[in-house]
C-alpha positions as a Markdown table, in Angstrom:
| # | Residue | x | y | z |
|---|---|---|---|---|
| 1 | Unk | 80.8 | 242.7 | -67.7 |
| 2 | Unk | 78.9 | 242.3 | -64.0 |
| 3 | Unk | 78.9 | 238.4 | -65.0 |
| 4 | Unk | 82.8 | 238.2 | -65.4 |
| 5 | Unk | 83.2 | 240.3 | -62.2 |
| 6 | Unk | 80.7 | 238.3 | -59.8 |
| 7 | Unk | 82.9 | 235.3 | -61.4 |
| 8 | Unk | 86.0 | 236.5 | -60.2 |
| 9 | Unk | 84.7 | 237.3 | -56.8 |
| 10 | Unk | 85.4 | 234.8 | -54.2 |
| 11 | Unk | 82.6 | 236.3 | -51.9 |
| 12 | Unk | 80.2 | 234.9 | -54.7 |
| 13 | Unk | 81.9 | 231.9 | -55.1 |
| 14 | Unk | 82.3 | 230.8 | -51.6 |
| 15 | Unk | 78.2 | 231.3 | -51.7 |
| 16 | Unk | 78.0 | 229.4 | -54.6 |
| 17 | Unk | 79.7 | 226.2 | -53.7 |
| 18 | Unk | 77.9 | 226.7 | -50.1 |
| 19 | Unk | 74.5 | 226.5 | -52.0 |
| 20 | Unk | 75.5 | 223.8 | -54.1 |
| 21 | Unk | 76.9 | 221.7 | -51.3 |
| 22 | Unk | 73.2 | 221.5 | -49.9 |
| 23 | Unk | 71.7 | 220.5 | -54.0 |
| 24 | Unk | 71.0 | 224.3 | -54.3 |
| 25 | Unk | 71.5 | 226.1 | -57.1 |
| 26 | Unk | 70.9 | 230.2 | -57.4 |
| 27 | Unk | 68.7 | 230.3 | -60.4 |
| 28 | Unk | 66.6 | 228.4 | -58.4 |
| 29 | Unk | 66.4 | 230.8 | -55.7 |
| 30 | Unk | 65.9 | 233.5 | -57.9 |
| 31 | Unk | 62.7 | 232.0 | -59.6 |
| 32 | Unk | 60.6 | 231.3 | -56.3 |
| 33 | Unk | 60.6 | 234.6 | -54.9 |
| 34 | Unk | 61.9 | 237.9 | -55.6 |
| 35 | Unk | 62.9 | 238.4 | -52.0 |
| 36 | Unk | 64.1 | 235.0 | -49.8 |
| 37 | Unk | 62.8 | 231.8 | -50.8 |
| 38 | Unk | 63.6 | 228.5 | -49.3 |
| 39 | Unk | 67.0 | 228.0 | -50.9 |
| 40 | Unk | 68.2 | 231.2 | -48.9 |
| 41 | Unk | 66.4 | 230.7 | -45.7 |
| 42 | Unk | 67.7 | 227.0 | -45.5 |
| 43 | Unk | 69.9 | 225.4 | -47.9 |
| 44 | Unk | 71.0 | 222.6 | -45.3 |
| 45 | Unk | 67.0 | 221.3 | -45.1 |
| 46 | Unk | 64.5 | 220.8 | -48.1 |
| 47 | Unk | 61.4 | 220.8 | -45.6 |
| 48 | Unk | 60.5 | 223.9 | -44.6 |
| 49 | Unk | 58.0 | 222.1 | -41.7 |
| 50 | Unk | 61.2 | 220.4 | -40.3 |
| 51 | Unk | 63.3 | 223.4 | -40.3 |
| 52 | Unk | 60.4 | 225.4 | -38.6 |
| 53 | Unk | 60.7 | 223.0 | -35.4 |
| 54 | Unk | 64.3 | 222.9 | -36.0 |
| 55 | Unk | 64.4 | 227.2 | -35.3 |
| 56 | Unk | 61.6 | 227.0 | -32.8 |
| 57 | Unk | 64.1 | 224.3 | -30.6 |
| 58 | Unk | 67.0 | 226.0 | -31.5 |
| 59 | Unk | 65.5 | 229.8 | -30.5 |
| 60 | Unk | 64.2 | 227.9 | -26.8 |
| 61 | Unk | 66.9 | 226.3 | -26.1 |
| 62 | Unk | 68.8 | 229.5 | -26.7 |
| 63 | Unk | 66.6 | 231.8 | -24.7 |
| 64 | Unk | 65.7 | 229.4 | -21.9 |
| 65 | Unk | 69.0 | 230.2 | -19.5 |
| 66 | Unk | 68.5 | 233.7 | -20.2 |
| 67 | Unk | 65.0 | 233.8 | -18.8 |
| 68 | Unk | 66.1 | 231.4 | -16.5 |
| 69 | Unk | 68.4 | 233.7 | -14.7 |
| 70 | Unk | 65.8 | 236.8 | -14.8 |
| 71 | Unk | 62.8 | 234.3 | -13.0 |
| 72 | Unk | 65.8 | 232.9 | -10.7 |
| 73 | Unk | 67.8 | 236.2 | -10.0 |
| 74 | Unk | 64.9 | 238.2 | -8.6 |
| 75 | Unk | 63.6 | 235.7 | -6.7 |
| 76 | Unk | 66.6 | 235.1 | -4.6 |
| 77 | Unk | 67.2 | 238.3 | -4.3 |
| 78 | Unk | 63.4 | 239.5 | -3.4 |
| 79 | Unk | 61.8 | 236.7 | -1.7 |
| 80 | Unk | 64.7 | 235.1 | 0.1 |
| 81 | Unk | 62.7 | 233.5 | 2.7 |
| 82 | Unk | 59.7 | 232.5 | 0.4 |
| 83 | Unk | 62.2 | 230.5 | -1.1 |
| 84 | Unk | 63.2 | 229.0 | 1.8 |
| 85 | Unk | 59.8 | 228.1 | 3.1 |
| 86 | Unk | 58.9 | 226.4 | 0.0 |
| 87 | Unk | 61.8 | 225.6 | -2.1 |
| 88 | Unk | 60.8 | 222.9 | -4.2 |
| 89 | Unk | 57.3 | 225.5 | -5.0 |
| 90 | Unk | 59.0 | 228.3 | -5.9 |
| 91 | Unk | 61.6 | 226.1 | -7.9 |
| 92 | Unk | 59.3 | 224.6 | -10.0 |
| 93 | Unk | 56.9 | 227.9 | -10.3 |
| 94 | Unk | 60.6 | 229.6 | -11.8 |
| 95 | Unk | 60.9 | 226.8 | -14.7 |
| 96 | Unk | 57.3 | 226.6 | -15.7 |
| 97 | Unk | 57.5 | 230.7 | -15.7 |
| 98 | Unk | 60.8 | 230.6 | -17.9 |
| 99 | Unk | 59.9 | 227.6 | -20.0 |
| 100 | Unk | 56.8 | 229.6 | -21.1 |
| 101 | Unk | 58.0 | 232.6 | -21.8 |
| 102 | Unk | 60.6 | 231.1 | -23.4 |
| 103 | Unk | 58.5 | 228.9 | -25.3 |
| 104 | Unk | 56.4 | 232.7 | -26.3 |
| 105 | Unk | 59.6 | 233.5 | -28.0 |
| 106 | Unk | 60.5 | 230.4 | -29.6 |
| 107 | Unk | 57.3 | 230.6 | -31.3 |
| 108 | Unk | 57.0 | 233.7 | -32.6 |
| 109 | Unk | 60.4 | 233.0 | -33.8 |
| 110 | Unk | 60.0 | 229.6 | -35.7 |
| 111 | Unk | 56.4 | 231.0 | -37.0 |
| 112 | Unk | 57.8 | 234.1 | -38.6 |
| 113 | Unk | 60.0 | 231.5 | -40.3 |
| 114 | Unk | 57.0 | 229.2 | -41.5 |
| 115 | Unk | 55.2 | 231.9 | -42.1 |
| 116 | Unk | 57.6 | 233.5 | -45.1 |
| 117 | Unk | 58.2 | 229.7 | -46.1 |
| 118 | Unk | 54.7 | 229.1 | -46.8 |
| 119 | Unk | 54.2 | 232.4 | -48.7 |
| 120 | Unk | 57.0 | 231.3 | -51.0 |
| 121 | Unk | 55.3 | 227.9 | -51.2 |
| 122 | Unk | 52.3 | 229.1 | -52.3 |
| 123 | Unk | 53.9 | 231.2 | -54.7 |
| 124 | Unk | 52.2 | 234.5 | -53.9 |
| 125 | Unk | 54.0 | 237.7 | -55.1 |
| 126 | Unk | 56.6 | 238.9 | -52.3 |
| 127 | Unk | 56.7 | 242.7 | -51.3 |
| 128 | Unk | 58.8 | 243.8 | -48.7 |
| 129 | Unk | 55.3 | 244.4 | -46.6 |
| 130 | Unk | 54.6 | 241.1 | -46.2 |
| 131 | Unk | 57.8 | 240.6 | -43.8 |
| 132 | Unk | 56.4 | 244.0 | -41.9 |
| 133 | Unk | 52.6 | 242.1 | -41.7 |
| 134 | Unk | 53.8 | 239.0 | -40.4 |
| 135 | Unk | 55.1 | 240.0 | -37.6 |
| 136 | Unk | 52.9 | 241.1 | -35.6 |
| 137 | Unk | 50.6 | 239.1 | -37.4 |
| 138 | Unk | 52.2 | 236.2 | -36.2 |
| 139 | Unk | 52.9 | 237.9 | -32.7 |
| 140 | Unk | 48.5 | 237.4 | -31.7 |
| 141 | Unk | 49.1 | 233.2 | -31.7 |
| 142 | Unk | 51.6 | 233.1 | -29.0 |
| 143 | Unk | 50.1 | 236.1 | -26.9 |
| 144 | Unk | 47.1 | 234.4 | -27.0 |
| 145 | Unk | 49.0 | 231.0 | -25.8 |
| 146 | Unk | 51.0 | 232.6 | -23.1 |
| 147 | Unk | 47.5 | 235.2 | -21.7 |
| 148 | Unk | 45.8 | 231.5 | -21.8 |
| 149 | Unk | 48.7 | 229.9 | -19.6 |
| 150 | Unk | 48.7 | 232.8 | -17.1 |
| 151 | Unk | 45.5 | 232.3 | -16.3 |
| 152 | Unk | 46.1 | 228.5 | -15.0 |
């Protein structure tokens, strides 16, 4: 009865032929891991190394005009003549300052990722804590990189 009605459903179909566009299938998503294997987390990549860097680019690129504007914004704003004393200074003290921090983000971002990748890969069994452990589990590795950086 639930078969013939997830059949009929074009929701589940559409997800279907998404999946098996990218050599998917979903019994195979459903025998790695009870709650999101690899199949689910990418089904356009079968490396889960290479779609790591591909989040961790994708989330810097993404956040780096946003911090971009809140290093630049203030400091036009705040120290106006600073800025005009030493441009090129402050100018390149505002990228290194975003690019970090958005490089702190990116991280955490594409490790989370690797992180719930590898669990599946080594086929431990998933509970719902794990995703609540690895956060700030995996939030220590880039604090540690970006304290380290401010102290240059």
């Amino acid at each position: 009865m639930l078969l013939d009605q997830l059949r009929s459903d074009n929701r589940f179909i559409s997800c279907f032929r998404y999946l098996s566009a990218f050599g998917k299938h979903l019994s195979a998503t459903a025998s790695t891991s009870d709650i999101a294997s690899c199949a689910v987390l990418h089904p356009m990549q079968d490396s889960c190394a290479k779609n790591s860097l591909r989040v961790w680019a994708t989330a810097g690129q993404k956040v780096l005009p946003l911090y971009l504007s809140l290093t630049f914004a203030p400091m036009v704003v705040l120290r106006t003549t600073s800025l005009i004393r030493n441009p090129i200074g402050n100018i390149l003290w505002g990228v290194l300052s975003a690019s970090r921090s958005a490089a702190f983000l990116a991280s955490f971002v594409g490790g989370y990722q690797a992180a719930i990748c590898l669990w599946g890969a080594l086929r431990f069994p998933t509970h719902r804590i794990m995703f609540w452990v690895a956060g700030p589990f995996l939030f220590i590795i880039p604090a540690c990189i970006n304290i380290g950086a401010n102290k240059l």
